[in-house]
Each structure stands twice: as structure tokens, then as C-alpha cells.
Biopython code that builds the backbone (N, CA, C, O; Angstrom):
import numpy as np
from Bio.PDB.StructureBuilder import StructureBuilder

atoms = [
    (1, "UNK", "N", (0.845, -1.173, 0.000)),
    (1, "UNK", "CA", (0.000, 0.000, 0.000)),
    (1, "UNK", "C", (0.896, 1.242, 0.000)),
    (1, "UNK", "O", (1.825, 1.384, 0.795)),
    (2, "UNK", "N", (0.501, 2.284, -1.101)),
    (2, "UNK", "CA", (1.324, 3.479, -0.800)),
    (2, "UNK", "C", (0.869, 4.465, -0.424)),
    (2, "UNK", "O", (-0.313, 4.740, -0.634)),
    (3, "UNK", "N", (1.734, 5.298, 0.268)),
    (3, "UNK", "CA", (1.146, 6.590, 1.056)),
    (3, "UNK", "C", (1.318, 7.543, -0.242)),
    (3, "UNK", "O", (2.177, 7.634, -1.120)),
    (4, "UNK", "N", (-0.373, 8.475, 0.154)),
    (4, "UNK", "CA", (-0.797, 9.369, -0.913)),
    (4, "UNK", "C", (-0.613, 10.583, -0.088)),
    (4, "UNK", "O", (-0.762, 11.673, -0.640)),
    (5, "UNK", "N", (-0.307, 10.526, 1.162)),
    (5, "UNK", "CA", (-0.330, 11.902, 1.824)),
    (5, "UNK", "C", (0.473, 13.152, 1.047)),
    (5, "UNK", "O", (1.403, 13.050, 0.247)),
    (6, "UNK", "N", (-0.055, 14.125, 1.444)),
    (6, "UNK", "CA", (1.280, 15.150, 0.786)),
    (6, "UNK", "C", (2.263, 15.035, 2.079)),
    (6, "UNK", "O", (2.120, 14.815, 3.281)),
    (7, "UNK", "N", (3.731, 15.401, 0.858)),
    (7, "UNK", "CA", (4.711, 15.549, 2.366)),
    (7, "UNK", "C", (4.822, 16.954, 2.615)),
    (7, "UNK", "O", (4.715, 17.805, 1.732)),
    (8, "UNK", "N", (5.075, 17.232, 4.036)),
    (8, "UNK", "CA", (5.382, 18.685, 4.799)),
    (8, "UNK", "C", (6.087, 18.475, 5.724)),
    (8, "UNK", "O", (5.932, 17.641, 6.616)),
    (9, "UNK", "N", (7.194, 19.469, 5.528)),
    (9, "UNK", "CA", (8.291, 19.792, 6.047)),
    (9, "UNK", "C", (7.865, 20.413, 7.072)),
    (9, "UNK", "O", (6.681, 20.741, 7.157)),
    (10, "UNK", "N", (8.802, 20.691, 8.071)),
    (10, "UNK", "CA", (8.457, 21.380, 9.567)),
    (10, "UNK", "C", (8.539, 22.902, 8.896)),
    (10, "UNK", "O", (7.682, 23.786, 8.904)),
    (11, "UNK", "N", (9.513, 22.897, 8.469)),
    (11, "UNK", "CA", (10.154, 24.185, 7.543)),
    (11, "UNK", "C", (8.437, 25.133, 6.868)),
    (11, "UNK", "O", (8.101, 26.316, 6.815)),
    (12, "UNK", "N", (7.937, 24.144, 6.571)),
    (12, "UNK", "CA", (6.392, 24.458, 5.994)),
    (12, "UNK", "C", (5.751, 25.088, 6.728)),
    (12, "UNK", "O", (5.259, 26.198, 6.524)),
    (13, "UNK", "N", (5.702, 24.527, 7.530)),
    (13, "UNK", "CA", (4.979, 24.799, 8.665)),
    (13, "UNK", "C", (5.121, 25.972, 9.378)),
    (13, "UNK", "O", (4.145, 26.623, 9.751)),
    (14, "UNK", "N", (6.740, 26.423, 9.688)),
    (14, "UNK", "CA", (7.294, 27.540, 10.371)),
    (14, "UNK", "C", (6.846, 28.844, 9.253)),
    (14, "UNK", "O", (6.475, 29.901, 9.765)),
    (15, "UNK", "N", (6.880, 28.764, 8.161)),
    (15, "UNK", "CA", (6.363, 29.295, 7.377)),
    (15, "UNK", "C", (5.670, 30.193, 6.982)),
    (15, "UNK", "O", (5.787, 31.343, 6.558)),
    (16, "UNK", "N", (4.526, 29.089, 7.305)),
    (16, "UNK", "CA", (2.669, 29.163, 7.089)),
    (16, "UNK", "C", (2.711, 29.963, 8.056)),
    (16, "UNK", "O", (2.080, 31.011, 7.924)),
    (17, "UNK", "N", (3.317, 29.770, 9.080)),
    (17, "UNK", "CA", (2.639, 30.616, 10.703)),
    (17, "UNK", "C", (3.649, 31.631, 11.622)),
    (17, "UNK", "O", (3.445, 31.929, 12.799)),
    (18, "UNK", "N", (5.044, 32.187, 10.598)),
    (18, "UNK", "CA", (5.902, 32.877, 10.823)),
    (18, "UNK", "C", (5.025, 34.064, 11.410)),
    (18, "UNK", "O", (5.236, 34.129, 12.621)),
    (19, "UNK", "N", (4.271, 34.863, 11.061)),
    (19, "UNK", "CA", (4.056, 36.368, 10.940)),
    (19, "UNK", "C", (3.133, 35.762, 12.380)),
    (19, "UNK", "O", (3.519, 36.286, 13.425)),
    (20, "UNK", "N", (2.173, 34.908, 12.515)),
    (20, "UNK", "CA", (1.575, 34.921, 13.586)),
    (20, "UNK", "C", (1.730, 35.104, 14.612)),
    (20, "UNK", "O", (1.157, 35.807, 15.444)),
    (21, "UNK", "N", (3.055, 34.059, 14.642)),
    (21, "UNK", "CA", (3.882, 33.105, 16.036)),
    (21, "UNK", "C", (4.626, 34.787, 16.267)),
    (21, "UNK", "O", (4.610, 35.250, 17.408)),
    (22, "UNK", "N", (5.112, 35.429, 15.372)),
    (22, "UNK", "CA", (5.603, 36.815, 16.012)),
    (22, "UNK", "C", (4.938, 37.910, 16.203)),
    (22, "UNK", "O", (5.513, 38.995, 16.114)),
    (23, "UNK", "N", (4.020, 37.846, 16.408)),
    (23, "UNK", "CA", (3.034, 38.654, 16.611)),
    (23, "UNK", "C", (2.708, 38.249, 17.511)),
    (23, "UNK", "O", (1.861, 38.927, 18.093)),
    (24, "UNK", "N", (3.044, 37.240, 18.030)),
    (24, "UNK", "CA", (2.561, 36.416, 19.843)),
    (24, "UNK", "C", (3.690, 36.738, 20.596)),
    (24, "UNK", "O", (3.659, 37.544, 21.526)),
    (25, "UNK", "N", (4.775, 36.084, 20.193)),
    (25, "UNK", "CA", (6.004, 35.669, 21.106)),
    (25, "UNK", "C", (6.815, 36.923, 20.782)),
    (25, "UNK", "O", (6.496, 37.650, 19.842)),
    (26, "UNK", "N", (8.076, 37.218, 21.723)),
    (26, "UNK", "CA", (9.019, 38.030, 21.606)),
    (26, "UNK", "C", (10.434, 36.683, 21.625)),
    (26, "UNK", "O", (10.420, 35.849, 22.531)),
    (27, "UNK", "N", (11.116, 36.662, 20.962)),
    (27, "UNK", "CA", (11.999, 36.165, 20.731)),
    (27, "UNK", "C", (13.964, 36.764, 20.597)),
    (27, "UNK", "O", (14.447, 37.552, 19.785)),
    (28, "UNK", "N", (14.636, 36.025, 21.698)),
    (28, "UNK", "CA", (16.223, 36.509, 21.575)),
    (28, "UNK", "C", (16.225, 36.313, 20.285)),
    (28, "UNK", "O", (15.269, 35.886, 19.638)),
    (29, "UNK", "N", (17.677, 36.722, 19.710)),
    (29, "UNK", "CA", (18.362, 36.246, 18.999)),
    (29, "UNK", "C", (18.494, 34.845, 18.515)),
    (29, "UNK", "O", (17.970, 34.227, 17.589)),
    (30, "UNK", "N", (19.254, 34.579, 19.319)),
    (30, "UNK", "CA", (19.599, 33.368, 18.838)),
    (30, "UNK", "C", (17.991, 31.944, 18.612)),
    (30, "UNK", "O", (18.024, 31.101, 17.715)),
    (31, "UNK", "N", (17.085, 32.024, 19.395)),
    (31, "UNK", "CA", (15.653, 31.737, 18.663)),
    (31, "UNK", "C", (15.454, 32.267, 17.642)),
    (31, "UNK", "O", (14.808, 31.525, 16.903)),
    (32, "UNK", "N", (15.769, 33.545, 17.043)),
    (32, "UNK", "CA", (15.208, 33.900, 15.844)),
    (32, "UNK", "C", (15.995, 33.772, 14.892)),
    (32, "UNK", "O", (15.581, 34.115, 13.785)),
    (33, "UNK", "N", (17.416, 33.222, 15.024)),
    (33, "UNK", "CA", (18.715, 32.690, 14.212)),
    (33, "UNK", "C", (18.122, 31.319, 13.681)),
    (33, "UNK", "O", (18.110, 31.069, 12.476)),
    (34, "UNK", "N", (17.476, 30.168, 14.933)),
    (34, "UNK", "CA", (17.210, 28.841, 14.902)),
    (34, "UNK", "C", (15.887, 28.992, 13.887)),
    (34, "UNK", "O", (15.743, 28.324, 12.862)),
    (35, "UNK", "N", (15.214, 29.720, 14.240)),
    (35, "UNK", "CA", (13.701, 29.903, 13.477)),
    (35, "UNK", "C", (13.800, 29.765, 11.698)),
    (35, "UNK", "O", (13.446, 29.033, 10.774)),
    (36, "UNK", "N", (14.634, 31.173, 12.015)),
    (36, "UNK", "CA", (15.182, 31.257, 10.048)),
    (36, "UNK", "C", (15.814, 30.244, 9.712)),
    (36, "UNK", "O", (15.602, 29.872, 8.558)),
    (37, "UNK", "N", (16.716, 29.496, 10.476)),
    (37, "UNK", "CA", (17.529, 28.680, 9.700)),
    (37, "UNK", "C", (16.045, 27.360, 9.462)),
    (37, "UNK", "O", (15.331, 27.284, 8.462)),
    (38, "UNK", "N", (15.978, 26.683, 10.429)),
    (38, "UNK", "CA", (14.661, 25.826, 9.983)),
    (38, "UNK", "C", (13.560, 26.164, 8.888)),
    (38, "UNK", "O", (12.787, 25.395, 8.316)),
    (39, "UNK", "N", (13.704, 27.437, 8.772)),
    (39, "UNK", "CA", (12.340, 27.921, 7.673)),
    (39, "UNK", "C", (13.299, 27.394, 6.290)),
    (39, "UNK", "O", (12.953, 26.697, 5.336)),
    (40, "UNK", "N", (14.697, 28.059, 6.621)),
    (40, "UNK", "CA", (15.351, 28.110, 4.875)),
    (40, "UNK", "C", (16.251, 27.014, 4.754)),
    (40, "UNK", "O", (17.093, 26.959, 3.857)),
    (41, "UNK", "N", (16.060, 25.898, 5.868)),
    (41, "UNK", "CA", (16.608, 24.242, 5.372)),
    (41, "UNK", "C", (15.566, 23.423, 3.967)),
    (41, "UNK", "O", (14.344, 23.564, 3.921)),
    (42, "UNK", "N", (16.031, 22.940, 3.362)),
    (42, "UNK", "CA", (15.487, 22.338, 2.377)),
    (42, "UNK", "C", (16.623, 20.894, 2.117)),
    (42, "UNK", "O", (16.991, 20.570, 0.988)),
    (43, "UNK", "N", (16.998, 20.255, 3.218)),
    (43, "UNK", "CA", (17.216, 19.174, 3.491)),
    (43, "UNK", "C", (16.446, 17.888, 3.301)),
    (43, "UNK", "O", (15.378, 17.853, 3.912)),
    (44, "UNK", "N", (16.756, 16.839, 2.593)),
    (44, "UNK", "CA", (15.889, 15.923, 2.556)),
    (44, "UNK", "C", (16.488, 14.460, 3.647)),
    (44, "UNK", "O", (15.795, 13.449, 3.758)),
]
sb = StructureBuilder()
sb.init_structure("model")
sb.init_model(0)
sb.init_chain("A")
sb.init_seg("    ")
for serial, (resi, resn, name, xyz) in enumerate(atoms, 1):
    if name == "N":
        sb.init_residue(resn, " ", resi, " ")
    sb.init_atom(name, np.array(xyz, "f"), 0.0, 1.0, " ", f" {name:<3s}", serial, name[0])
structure = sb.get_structure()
């Protein structure tokens, strides 16, 4: 049986909900170093 799911990246995800999640949270540096880098990995 094969999986039909779509795939999504976490990266996707951070994404979709960047502008939100900062509009909630206040974030150091170095969280907002980790954030970007996870958004702009395209690692498989």
C-alpha cells in the first residue's frame, strides 16, 4: 500500500505561521537565528 499523503516539512509549517507566532512571542536572537535557519533548510 502506498502513502498518498502530501509531504510537509516542519520548515512548511514555520512558514505558514511565521508572521503569527511573532506577533505572539518576543523572541532573543539566537531563537530567531534557529527559526530562520529551519524555515530556509530544504534538506531531505
Amino acid at each position: 500500500m502506498e502513502n498518498k499523503r502530501q509531504k510537509v516539512e516542519i520548515g512548511d509549517i514555520f512558514r505558514r505561521f511565521e508572521s503569527e507566532y511573532n506577533e505572539q512571542h518576543d523572541m532573543i536572537h539566537e531563537q530567531h537565528k534557529a527559526f530562520s535557519a529551519i524555515m530556509n533548510c530544504r534538506s531531505q
